[in-house]
TIBA-513735 format. One record per residue (C-alpha): residue number from 1; x negated, y, z. Coordinates in nm, 2 decimals. Layout:
N
+-----+--------+--------+--------+
!   k !     px !     py !     pz !
+-----+--------+--------+--------+
! NUM !      X !      Y !      Z !
...
+-----+--------+--------+--------+
//
This chain:
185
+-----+--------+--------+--------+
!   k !     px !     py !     pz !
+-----+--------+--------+--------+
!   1 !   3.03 !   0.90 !  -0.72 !
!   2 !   2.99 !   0.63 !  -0.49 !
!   3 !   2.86 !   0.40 !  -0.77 !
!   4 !   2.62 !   0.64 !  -0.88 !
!   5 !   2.44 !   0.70 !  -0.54 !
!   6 !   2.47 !   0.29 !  -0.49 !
!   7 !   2.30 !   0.21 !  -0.84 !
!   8 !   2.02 !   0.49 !  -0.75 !
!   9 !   1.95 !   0.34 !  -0.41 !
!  10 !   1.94 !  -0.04 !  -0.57 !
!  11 !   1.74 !   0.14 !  -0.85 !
!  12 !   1.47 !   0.34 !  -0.61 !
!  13 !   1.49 !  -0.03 !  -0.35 !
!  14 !   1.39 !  -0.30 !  -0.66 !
!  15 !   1.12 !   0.01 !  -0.76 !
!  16 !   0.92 !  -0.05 !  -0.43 !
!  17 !   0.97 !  -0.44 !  -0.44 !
!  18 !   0.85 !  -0.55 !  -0.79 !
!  19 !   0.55 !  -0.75 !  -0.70 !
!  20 !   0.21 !  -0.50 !  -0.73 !
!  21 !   0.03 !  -0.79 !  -0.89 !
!  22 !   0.26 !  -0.78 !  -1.13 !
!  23 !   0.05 !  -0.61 !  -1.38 !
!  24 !  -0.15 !  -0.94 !  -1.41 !
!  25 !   0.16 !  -1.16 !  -1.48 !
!  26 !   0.42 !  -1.20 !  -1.75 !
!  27 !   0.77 !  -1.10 !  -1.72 !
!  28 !   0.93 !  -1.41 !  -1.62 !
!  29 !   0.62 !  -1.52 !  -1.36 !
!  30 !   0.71 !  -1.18 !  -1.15 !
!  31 !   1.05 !  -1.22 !  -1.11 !
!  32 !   0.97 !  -1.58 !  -0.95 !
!  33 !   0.68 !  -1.42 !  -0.75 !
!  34 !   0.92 !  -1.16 !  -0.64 !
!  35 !   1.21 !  -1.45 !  -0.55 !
!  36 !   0.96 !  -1.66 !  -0.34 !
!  37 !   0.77 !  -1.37 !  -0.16 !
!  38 !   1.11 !  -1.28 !  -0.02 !
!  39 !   1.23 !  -1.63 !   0.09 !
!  40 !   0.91 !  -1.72 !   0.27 !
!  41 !   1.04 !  -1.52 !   0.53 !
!  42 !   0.88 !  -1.38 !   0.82 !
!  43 !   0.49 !  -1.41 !   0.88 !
!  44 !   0.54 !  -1.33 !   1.28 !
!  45 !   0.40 !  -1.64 !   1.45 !
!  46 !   0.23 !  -1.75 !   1.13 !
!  47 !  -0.13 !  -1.77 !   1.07 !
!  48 !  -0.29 !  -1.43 !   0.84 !
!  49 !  -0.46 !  -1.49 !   0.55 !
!  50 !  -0.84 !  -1.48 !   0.61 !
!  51 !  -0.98 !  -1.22 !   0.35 !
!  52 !  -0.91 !  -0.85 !   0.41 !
!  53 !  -1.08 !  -0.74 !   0.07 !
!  54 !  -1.44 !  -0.58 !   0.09 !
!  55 !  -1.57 !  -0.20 !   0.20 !
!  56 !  -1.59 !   0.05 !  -0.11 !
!  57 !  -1.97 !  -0.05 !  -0.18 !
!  58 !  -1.85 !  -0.40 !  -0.21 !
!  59 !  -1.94 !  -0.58 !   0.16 !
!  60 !  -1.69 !  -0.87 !   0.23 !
!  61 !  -1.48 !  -0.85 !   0.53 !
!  62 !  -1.27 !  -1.08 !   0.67 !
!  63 !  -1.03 !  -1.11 !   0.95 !
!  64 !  -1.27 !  -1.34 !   1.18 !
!  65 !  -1.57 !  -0.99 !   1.19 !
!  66 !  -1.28 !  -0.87 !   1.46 !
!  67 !  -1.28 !  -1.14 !   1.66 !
!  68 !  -1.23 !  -0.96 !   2.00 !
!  69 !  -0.98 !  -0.73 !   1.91 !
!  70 !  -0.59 !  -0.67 !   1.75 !
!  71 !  -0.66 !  -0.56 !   1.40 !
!  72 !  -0.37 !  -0.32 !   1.30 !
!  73 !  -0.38 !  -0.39 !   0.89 !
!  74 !  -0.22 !  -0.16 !   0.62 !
!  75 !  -0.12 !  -0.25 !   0.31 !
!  76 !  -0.10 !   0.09 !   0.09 !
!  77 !  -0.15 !   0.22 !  -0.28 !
!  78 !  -0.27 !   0.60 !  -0.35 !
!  79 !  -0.01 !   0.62 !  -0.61 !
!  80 !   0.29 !   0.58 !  -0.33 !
!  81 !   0.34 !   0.92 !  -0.16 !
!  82 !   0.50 !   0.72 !   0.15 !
!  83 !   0.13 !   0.56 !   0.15 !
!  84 !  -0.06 !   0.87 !   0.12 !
!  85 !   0.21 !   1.04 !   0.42 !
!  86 !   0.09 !   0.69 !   0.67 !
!  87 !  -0.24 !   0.71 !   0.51 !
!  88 !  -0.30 !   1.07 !   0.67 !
!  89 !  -0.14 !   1.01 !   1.02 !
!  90 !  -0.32 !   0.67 !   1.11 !
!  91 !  -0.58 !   0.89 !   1.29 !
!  92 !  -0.30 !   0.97 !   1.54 !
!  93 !  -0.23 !   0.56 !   1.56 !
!  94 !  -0.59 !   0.56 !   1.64 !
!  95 !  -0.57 !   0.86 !   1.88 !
!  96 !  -0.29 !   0.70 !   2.09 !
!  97 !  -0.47 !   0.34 !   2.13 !
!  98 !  -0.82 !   0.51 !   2.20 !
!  99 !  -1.02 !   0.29 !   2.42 !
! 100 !  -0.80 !  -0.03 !   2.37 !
! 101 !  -0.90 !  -0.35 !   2.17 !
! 102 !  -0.75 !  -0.28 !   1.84 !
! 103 !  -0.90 !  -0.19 !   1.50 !
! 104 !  -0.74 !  -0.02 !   1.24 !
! 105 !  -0.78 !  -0.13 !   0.86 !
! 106 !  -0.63 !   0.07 !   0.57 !
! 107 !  -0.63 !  -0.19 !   0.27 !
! 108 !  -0.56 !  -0.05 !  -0.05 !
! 109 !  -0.44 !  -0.32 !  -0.26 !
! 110 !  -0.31 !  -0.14 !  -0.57 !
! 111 !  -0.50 !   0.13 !  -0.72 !
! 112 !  -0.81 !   0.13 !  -0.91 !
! 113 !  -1.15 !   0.16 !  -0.68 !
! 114 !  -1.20 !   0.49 !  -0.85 !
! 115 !  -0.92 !   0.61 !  -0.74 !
! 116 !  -0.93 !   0.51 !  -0.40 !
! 117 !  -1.24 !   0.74 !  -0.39 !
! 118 !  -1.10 !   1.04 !  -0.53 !
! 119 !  -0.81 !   0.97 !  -0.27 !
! 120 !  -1.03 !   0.99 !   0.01 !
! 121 !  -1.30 !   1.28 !  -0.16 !
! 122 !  -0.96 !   1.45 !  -0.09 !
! 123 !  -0.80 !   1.25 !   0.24 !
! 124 !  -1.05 !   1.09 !   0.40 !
! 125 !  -0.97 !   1.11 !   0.78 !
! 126 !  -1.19 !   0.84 !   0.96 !
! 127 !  -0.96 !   0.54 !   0.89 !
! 128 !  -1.14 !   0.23 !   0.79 !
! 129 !  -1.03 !   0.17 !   0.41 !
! 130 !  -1.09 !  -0.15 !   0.22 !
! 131 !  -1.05 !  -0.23 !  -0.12 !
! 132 !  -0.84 !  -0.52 !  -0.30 !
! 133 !  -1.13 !  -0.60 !  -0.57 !
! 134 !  -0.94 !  -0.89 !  -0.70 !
! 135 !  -0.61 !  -0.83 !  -0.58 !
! 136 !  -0.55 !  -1.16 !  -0.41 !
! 137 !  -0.55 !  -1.00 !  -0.05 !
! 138 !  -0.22 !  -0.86 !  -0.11 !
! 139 !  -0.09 !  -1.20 !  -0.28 !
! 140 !  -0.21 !  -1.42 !   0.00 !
! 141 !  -0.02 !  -1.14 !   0.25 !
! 142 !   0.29 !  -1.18 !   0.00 !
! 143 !   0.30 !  -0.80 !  -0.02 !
! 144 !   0.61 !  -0.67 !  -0.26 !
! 145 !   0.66 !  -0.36 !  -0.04 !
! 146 !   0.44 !  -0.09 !   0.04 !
! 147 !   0.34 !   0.06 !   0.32 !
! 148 !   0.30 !  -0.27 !   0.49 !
! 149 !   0.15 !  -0.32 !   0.83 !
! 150 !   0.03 !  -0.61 !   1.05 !
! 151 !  -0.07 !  -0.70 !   1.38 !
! 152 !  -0.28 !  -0.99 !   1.41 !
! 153 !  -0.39 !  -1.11 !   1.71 !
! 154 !  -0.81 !  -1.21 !   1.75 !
! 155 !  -0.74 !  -1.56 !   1.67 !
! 156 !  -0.55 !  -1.48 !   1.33 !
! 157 !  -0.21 !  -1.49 !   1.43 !
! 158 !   0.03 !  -1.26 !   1.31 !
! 159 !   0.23 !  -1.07 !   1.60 !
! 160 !   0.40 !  -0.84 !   1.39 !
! 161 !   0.49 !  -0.67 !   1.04 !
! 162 !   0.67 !  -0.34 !   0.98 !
! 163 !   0.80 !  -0.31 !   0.59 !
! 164 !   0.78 !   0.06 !   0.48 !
! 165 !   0.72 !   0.37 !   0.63 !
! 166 !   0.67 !   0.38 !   1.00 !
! 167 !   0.63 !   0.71 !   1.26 !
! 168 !   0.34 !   0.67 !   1.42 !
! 169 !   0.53 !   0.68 !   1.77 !
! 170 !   0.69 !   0.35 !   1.64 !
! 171 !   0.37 !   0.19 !   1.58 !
! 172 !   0.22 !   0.27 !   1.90 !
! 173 !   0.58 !   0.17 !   2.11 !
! 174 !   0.54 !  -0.21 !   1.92 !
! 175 !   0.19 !  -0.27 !   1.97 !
! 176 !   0.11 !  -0.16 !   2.33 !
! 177 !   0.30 !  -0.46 !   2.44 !
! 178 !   0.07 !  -0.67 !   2.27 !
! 179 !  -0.23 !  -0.47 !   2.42 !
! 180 !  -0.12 !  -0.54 !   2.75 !
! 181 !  -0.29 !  -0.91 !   2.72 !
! 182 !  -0.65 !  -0.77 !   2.57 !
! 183 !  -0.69 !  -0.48 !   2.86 !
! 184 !  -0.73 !  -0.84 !   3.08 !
! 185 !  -1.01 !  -0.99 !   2.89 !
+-----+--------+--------+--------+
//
């Protein structure tokens, strides 16, 4: 029994961290994609990529239009139902942090741009939601498991990444240290 529910966990784990370019590669190029992504290690302290993808109708957006403020950036797919759960509660994130220098990004970097509008014909709650047109932003973020989230601080920096699903309590406890040094300026 024990080597059945170990196989299904290893099973549902390499599921959620096969590279979601992968589509675009061959066989062999993923699994290398997949080996390097994980020993890059940690992007805290590291500089973010600049591109964030583009709006739905196709406007460019990159990390420097938020120069005065945390951007709070995650990574999700509307196929994922642990995307979809994060996807519907970031107006809470947004609730708890009201009146503080942070924006909140919701980058779909998976799915098709059609359906990322039928997603939000049916979940659209406010959050700001941009599109991976040619799915390089979630390359350059080395992406391989979704829901992903950043904090990166006004001049790039990344402060800090949660892998996976997060409560929103736990998102607002990790970042309001951070907003400590913005209520200042």
């Amino acid at each position: 029994m024990k080597k059945i529910i170990f196989a299904a966990i290893i099973s549902i784990s390499f599921t959620f961290t096969v590279p979601l370019h992968a589509e675009s590669l061959k066989w062999w190029e993923w699994g290398q994609t997949w080996l390097n992504s994980l020993s890059k290690g940690g992007w805290e302290g590291k500089t973010a990529p600049e591109k964030l993808g583009e709006t739905l109708d196709g406007k460019a957006v990159s990390i420097h239009d938020y120069q005065e403020k945390l951007l709070f950036i995650n990574f999700w797919a509307t196929w994922c139902p642990p995307c979809k759960e994060e996807f519907q509660e970031l107006p809470q994130l947004s609730a708890a942090l009201e009146g503080e220098k942070i924006e909140i990004l919701a980058v779909n970097i998976f799915s098709s741009r059609n359906d990322v509008n039928r997603f939000l014909e049916k979940y659209q709650n406010g959050t700001k939601v941009l599109f991976d047109a040619d799915k390089s932003v979630g390359k350059n973020y080395g992406i391989h498991t979704i829901p992903t989230s950043f904090l990166v601080d006004s001049k790039g920096k990344v402060l800090k990444v949660w892998k996976g699903a997060q409560y929103i309590s736990q998102f607002t406890k990790d970042i309001r240290p951070f907003l400590k040094s913005y209520s200042s300026q």
